[in-house]
N, CA, C and O of each residue as an XYZ file, in Angstrom:
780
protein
N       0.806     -1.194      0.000
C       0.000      0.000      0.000
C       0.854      1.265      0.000
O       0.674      2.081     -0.903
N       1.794      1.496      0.968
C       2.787      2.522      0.854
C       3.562      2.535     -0.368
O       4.128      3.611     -0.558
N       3.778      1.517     -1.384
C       3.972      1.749     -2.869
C       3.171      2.841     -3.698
O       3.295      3.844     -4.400
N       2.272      1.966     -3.139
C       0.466      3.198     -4.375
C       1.069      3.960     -3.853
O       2.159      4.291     -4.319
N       0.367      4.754     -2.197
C       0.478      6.091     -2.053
C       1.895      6.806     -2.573
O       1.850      7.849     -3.225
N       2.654      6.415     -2.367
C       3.942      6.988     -3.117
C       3.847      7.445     -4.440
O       4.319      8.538     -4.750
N       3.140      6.534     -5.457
C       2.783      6.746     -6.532
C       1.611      8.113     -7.083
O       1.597      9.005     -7.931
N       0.802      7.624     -6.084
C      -0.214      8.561     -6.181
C       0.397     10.300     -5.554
O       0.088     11.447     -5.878
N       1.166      9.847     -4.757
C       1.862     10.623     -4.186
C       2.801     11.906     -4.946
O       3.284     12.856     -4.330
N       2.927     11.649     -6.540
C       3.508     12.386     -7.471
C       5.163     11.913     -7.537
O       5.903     12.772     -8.017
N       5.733     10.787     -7.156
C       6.617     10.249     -7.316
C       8.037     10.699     -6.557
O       7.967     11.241     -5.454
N       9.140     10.489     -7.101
C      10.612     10.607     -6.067
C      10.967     11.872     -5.736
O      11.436     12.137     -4.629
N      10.784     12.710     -6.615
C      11.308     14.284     -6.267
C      10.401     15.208     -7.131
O       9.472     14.877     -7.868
N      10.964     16.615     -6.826
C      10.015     17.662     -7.197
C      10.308     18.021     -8.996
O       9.459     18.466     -9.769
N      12.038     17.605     -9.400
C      12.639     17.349    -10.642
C      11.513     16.388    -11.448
O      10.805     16.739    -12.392
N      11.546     15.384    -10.949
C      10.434     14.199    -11.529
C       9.499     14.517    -11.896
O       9.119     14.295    -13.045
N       8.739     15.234    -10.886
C       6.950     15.601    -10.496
C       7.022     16.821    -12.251
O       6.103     16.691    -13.060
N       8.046     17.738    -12.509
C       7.758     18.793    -13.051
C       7.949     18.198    -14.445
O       7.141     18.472    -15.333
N       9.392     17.084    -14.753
C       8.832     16.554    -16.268
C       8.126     16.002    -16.374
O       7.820     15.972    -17.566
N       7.066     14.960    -15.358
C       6.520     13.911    -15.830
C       5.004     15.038    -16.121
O       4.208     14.599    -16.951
N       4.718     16.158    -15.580
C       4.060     17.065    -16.097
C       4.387     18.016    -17.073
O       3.925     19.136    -16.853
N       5.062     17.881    -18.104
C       5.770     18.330    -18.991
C       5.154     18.699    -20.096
O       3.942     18.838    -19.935
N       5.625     18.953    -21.385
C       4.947     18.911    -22.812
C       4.195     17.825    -23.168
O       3.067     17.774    -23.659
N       5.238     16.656    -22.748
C       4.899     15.414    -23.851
C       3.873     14.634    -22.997
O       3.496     13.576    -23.500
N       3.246     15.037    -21.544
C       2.303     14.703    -20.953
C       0.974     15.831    -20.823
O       1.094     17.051    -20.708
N      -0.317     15.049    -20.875
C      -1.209     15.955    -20.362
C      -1.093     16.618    -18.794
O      -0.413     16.354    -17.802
N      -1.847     17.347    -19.034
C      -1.949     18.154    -17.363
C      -2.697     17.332    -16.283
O      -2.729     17.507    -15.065
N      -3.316     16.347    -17.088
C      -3.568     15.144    -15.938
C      -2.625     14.360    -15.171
O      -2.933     13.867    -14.086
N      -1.333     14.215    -15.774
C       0.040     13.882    -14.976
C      -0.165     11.855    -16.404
O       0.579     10.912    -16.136
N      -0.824     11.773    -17.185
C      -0.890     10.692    -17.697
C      -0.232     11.152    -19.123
O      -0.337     12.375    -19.207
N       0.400     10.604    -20.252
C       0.793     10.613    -21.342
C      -0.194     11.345    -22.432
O      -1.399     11.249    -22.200
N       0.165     11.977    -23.452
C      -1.129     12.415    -24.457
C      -1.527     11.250    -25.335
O      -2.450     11.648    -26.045
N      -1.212      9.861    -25.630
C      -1.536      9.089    -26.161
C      -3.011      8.633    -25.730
O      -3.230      8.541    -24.522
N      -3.827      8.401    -26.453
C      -5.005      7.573    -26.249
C      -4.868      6.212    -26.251
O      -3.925      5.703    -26.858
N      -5.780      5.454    -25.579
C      -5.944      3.958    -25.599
C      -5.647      3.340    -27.285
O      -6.208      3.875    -28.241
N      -5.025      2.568    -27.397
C      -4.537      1.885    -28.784
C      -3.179      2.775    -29.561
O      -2.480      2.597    -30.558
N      -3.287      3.876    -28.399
C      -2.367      4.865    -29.341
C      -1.207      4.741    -29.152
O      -1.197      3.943    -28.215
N       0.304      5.080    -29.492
C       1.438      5.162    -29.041
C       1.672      6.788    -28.537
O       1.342      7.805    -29.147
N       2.253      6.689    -27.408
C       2.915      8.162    -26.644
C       3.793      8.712    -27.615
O       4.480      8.110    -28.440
N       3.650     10.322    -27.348
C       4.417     10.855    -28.331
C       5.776     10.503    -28.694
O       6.004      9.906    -27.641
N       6.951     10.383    -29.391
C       7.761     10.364    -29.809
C       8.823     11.632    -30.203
O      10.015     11.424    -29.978
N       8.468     12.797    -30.722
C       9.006     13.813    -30.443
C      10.214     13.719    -30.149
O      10.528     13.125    -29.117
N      11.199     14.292    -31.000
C      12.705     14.477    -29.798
C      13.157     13.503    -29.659
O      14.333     13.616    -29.312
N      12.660     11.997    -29.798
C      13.459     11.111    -29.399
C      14.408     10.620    -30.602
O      15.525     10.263    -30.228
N      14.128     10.532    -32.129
C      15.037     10.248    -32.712
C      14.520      9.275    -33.735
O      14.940      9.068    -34.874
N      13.498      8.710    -33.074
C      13.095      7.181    -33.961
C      11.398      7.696    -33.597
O      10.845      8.472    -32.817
N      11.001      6.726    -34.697
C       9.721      6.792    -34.167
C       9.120      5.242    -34.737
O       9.102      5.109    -35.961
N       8.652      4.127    -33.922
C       7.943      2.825    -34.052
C       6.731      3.377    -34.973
O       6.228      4.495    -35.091
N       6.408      1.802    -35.730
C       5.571      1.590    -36.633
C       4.134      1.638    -36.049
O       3.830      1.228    -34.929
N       3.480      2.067    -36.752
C       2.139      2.641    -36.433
C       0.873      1.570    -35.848
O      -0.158      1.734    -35.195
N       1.535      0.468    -36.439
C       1.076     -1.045    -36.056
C       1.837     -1.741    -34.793
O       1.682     -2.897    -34.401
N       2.258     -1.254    -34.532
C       3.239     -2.244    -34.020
C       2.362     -2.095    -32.240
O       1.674     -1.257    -31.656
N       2.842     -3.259    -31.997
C       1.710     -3.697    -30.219
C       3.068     -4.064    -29.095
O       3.183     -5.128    -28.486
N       3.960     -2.966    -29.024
C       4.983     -3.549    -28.291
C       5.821     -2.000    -28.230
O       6.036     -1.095    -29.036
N       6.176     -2.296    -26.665
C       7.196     -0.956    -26.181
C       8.534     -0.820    -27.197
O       8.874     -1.902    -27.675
N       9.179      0.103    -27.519
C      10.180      0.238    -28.184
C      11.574      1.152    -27.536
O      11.699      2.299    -27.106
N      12.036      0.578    -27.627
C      13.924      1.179    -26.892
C      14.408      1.888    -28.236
O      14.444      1.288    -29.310
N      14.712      2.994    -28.102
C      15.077      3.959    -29.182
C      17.041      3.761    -28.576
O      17.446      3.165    -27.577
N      17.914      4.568    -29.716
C      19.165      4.848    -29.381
C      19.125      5.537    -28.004
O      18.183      5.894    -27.298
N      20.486      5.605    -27.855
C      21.120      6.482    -26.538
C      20.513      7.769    -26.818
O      20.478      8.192    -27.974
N      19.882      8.625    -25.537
C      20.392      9.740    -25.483
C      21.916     10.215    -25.757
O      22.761      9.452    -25.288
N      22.257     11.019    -26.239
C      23.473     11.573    -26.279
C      23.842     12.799    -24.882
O      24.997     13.224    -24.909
N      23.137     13.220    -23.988
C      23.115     13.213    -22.844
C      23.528     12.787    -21.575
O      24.482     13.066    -20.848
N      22.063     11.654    -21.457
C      22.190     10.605    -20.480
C      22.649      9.086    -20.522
O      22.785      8.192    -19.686
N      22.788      9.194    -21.627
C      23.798      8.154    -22.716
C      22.315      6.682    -22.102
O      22.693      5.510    -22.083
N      20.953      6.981    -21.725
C      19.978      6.256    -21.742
C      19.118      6.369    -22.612
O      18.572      7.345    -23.126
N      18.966      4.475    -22.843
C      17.927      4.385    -24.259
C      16.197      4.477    -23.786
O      15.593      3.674    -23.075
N      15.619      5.835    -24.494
C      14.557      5.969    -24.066
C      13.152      4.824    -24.559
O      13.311      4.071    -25.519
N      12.376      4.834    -24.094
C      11.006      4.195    -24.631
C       9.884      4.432    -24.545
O       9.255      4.716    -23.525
N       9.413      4.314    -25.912
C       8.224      4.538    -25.888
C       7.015      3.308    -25.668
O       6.753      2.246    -26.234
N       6.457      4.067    -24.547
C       5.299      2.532    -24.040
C       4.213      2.718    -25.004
O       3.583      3.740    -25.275
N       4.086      1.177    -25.607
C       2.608      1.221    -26.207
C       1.560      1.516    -25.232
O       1.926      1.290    -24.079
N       0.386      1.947    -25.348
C      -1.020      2.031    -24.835
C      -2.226      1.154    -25.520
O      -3.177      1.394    -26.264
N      -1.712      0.100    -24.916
C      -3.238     -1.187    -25.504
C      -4.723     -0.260    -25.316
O      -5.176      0.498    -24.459
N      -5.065     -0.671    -26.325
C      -6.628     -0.249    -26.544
C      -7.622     -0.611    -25.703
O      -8.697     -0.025    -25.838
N      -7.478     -1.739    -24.565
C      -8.497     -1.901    -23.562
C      -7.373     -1.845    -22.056
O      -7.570     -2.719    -21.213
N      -6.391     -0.943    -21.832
C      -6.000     -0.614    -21.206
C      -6.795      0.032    -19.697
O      -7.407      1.098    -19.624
N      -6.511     -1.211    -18.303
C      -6.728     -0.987    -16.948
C      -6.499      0.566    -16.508
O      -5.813      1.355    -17.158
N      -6.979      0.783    -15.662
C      -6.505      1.606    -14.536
C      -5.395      1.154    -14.103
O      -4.377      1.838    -14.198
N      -5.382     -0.369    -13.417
C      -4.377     -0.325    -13.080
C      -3.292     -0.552    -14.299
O      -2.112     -0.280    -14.515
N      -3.888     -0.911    -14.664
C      -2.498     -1.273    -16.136
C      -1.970      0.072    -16.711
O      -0.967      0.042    -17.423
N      -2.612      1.289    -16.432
C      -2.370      2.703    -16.915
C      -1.315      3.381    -15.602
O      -0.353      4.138    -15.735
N      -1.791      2.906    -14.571
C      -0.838      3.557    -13.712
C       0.229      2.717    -13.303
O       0.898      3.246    -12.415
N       0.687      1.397    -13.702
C       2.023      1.026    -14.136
C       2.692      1.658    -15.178
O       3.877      1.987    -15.123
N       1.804      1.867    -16.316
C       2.924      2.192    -17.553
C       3.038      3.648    -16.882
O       4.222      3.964    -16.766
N       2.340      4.414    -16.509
C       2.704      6.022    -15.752
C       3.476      5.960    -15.111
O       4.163      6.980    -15.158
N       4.040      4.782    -13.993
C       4.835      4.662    -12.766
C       6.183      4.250    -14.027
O       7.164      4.991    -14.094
N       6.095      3.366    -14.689
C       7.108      3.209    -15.668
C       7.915      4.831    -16.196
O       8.999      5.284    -15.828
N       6.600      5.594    -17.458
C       7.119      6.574    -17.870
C       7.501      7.433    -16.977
O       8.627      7.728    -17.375
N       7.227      8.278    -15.636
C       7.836      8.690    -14.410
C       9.005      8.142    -13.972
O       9.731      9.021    -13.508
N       9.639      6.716    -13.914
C      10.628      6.368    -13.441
C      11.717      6.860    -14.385
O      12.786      7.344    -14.013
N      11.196      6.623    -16.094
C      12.283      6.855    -16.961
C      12.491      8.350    -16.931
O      13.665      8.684    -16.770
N      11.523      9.415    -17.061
C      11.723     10.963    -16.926
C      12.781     11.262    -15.929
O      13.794     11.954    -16.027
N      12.146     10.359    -14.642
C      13.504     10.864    -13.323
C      14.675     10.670    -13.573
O      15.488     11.571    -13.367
N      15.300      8.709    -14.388
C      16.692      8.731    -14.223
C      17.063      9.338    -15.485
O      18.255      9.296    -15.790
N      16.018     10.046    -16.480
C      16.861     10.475    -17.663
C      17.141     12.002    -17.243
O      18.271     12.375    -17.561
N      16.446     12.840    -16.677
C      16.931     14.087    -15.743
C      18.131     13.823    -15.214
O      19.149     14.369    -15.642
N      18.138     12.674    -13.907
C      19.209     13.023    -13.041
C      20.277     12.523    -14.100
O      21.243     13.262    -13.911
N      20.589     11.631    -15.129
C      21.623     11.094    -15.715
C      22.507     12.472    -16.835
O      23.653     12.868    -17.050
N      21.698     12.649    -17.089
C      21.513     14.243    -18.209
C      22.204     15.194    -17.561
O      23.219     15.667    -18.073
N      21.707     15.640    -16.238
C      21.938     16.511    -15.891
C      23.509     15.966    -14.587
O      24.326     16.822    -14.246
N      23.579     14.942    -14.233
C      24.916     14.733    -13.976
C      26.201     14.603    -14.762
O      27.264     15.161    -14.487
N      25.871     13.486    -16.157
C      27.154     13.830    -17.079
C      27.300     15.239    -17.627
O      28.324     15.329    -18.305
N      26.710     16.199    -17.563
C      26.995     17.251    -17.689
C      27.929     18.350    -17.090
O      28.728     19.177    -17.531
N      27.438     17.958    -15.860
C      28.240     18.596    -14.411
C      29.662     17.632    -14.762
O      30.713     18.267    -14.855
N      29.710     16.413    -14.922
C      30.712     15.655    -15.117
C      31.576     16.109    -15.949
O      32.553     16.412    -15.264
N      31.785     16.333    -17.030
C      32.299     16.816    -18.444
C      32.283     18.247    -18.357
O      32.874     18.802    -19.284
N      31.663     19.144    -17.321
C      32.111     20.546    -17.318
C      33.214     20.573    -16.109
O      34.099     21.427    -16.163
N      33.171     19.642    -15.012
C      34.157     20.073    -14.464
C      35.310     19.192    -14.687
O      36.369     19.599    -14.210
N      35.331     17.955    -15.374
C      36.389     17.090    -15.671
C      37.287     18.763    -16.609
O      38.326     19.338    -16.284
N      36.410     19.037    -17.672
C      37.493     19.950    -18.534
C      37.428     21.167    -17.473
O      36.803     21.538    -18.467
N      37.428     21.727    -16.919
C      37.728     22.480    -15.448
C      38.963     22.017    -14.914
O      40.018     22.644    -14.823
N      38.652     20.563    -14.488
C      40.058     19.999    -13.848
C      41.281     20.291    -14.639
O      42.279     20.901    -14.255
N      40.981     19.604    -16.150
C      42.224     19.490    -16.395
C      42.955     21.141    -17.129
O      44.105     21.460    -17.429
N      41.827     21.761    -17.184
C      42.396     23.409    -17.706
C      43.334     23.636    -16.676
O      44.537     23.726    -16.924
N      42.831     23.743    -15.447
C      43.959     23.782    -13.929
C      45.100     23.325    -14.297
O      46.031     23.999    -14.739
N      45.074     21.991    -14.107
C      46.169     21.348    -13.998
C      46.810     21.490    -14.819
O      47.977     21.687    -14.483
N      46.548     21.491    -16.266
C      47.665     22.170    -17.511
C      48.477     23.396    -17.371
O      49.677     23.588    -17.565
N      47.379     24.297    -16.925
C      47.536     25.704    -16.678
C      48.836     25.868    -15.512
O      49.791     26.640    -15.604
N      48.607     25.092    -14.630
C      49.567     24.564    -13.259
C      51.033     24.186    -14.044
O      52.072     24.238    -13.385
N      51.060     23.863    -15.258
C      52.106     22.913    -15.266
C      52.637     23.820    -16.565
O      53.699     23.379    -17.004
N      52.117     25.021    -17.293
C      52.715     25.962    -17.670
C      51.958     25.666    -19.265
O      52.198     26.471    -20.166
N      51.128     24.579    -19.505
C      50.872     23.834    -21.019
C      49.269     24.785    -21.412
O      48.614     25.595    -20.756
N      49.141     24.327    -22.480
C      47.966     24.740    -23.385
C      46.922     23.772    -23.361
O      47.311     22.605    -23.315
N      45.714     23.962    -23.381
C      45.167     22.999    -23.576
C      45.294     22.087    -25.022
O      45.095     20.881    -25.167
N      45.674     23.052    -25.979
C      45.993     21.953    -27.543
C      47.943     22.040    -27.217
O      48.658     22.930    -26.757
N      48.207     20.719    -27.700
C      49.709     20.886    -27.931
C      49.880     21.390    -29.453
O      49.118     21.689    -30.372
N      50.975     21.343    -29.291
C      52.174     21.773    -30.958
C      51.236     21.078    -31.894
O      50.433     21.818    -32.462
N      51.198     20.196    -32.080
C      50.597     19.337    -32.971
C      48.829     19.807    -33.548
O      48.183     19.562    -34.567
N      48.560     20.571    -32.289
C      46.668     21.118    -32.870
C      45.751     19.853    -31.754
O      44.586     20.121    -31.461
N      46.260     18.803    -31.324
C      45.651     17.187    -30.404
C      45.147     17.882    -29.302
O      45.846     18.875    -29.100
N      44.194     17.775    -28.474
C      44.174     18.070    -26.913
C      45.187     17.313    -26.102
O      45.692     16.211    -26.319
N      45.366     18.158    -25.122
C      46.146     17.896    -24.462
C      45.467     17.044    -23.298
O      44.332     17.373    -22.950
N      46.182     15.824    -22.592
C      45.670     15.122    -21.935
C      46.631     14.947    -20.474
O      47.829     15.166    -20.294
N      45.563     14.461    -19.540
C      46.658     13.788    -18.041
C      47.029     12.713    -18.298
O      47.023     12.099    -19.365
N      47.526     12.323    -16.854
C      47.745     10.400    -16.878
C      46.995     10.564    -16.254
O      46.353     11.535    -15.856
N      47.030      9.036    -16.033
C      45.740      8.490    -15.261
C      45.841      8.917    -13.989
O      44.854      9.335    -13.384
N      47.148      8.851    -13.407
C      47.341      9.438    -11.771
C      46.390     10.821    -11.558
O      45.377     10.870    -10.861
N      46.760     11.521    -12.051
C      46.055     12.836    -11.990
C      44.706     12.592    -12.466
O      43.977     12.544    -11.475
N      44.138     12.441    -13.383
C      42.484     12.140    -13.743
C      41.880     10.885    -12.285
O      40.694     10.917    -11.956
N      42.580     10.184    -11.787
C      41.939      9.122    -10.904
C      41.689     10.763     -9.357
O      40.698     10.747     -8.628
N      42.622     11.729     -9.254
C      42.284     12.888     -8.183
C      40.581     13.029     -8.487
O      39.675     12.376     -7.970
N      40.522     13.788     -9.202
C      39.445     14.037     -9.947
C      38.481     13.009     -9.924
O      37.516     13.399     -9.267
N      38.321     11.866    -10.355
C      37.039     10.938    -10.166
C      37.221     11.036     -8.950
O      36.482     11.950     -8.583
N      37.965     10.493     -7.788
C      38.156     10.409     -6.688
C      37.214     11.852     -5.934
O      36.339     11.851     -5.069
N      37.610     12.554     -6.413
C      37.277     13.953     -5.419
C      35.421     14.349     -6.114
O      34.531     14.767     -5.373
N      35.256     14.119     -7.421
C      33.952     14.095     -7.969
C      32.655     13.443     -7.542
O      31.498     13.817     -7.350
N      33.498     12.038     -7.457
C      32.646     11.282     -6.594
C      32.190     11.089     -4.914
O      31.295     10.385     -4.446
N      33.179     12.011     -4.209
C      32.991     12.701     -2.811
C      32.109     13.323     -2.835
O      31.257     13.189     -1.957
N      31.949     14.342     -3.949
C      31.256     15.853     -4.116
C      30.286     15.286     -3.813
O      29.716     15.419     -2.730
N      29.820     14.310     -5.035
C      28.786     14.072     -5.547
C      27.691     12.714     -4.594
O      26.521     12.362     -4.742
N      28.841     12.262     -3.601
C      28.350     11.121     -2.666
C      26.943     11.024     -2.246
O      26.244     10.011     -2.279
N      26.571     12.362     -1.793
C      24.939     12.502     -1.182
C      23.923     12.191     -2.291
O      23.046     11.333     -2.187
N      24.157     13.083     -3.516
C      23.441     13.020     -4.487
C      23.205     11.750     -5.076
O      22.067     11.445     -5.433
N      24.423     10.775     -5.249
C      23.760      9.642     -5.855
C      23.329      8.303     -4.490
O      22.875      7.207     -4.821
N      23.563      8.658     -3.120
C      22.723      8.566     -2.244
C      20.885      8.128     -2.456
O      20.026      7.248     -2.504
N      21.208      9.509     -2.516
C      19.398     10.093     -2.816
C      19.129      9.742     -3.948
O      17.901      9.791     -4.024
N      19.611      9.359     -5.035
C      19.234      9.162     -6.187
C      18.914      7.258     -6.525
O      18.067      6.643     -7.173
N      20.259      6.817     -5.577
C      19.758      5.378     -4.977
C      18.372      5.043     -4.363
O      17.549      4.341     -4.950
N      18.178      5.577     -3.178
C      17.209      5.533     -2.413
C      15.782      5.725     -3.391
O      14.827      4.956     -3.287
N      15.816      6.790     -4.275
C      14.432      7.239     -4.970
C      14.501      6.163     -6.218
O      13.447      5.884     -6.790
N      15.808      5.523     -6.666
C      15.345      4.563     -7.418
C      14.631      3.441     -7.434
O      13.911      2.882     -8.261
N      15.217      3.086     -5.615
C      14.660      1.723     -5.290
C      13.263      2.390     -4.722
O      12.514      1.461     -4.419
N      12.841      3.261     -4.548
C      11.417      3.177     -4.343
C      10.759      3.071     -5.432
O      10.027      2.092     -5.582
N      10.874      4.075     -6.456
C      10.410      3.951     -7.694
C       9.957      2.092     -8.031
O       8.885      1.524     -8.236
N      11.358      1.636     -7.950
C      11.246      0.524     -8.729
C      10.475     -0.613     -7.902
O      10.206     -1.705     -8.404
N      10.120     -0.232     -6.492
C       9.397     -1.415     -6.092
C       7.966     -0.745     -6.127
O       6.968     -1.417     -5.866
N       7.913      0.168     -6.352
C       6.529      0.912     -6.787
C       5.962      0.004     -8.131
O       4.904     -0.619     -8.043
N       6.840      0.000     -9.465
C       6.550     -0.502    -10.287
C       6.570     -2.072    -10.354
O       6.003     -2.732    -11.225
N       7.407     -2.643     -9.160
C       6.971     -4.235     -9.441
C       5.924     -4.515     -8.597
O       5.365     -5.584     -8.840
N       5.468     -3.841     -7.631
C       4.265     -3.876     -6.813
C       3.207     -3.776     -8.050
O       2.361     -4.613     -8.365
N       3.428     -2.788     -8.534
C       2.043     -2.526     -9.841
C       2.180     -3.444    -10.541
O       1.084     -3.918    -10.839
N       3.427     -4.228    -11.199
C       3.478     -5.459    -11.801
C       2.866     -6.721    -11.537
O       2.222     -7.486    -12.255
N       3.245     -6.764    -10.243
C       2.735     -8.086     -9.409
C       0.776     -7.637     -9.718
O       0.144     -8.400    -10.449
N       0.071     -6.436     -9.108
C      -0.975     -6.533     -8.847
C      -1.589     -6.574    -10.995
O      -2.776     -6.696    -11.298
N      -0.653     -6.465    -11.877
C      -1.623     -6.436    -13.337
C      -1.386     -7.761    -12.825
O      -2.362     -8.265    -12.269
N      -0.330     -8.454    -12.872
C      -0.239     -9.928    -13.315
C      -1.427    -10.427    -12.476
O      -2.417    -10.580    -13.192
N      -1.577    -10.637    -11.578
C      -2.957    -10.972    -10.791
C      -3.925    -10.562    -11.152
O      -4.775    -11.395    -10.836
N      -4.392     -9.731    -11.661
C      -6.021     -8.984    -12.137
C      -5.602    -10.173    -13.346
O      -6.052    -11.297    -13.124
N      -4.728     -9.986    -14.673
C      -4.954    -10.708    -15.932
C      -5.150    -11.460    -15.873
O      -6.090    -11.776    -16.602
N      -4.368    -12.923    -14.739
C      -4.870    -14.097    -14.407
C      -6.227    -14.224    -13.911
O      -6.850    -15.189    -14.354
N      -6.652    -13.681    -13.322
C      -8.283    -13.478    -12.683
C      -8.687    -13.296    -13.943
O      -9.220    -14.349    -14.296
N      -8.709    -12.616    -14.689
C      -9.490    -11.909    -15.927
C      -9.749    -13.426    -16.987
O     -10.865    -13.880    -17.238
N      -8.669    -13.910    -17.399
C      -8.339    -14.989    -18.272
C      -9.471    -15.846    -17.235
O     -10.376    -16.500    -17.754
N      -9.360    -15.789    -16.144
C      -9.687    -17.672    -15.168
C     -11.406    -17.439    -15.226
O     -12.258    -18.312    -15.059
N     -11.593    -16.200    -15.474
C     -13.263    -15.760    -15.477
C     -13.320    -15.802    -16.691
O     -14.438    -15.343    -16.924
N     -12.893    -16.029    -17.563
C     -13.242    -15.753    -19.111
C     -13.933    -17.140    -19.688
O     -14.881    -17.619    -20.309
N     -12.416    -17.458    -18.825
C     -12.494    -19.309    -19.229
C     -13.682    -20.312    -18.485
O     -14.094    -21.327    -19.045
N     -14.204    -19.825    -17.018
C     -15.527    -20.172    -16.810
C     -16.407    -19.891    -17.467
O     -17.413    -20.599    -17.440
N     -16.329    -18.594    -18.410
C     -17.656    -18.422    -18.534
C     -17.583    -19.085    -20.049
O     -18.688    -19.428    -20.470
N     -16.614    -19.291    -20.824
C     -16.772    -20.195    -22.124
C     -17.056    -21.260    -21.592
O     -18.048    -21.740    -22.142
N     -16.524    -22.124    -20.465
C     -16.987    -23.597    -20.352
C     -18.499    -23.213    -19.729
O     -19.356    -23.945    -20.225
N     -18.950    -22.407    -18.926
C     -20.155    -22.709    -18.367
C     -21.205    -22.546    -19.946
O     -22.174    -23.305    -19.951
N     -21.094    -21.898    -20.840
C     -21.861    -21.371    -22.355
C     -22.098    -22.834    -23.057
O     -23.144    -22.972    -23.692
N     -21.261    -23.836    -22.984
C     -20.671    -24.713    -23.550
C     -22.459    -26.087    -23.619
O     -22.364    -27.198    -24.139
């Protein structure tokens, strides 16, 4: 139960809460796709066949270096089966934010670091040749070392909100798989009782 409410709850953080209410969602906090329809695609790069009855993994972001997806929306699509694939598309919005927006910070201060340290050591960032100029590994391992200090709390918290997320969504998993089996086991009485 503390899964749902979490869910219902508007999800891991306030980052999350604001894309998963975004463009490519209605203001209901649910996807703009209709039942049978596929969710927008937009921006992502690829776009699945118009027929097609199955989620699709597009390339890498070049970003968050994560492959996004687009969830189909079956045409006799649950409640609950709607607020799994929502708890789904919400989980992917969050780690494609925090991933996006960390290799970024990553790659602005890695070339930070090493401007210093060149700069320290009297060099250019291009050598003679026109090549960038590079560390050894001794010196670049400071840097991950000290990045990943910085950054300790944050992927903390970013742990913690994953594993809720994600037992949010196998909780919702577990409860479709149980409704479909019920659904199928009533179907199938009522063809043998017709019989």
């Amino acid at each position: 139960m503390a899964a749902a409410r979490a869910l219902r709850g508007g999800g891991c953080c306030r980052h999350c809460r604001l894309l998963f209410s975004s463009s490519s969602f209605s203001a209901g906090g649910g996807p703009t796709a209709q039942r049978g329809e596929r969710q927008e695609s937009a921006g992502l790069g690829f776009s699945p066949p118009a027929h097609s009855c199955n989620d699709w993994i597009g390339p890498p972001d070049k970003h968050s270096n994560l492959r996004p997806v687009i969830f189909y929306v079956p045409p006799e699509e649950s409640p609950l089966e709607r607020r799994l694939r929502e708890a789904r598309q919400e989980a992917q919005a969050c780690d494609q934010h925090f991933w996006a927006q960390h290799n970024r910070t990553f790659r602005q201060e890695k070339e930070e670091f090493i401007y210093s340290r060149l700069k320290a050591k009297g060099l250019e960032m291009r050598d003679e040749t026109g090549q960038k100029a590079t560390l050894n590994a001794e010196e670049m391992a400071d840097f991950y070392k000290d990045f990943l200090s910085k950054n300790f709390r944050k992927h903390m918290q970013y742990n913690r909100d994953w594993y809720k997320r994600n037992f949010t969504i196998t909780f919702l998993m577990g409860q479709v798989a149980l409704a479909r089996a019920l659904r199928r086991l009533r179907w199938k009485k009522k063809n043998v009782g017709n019989r």
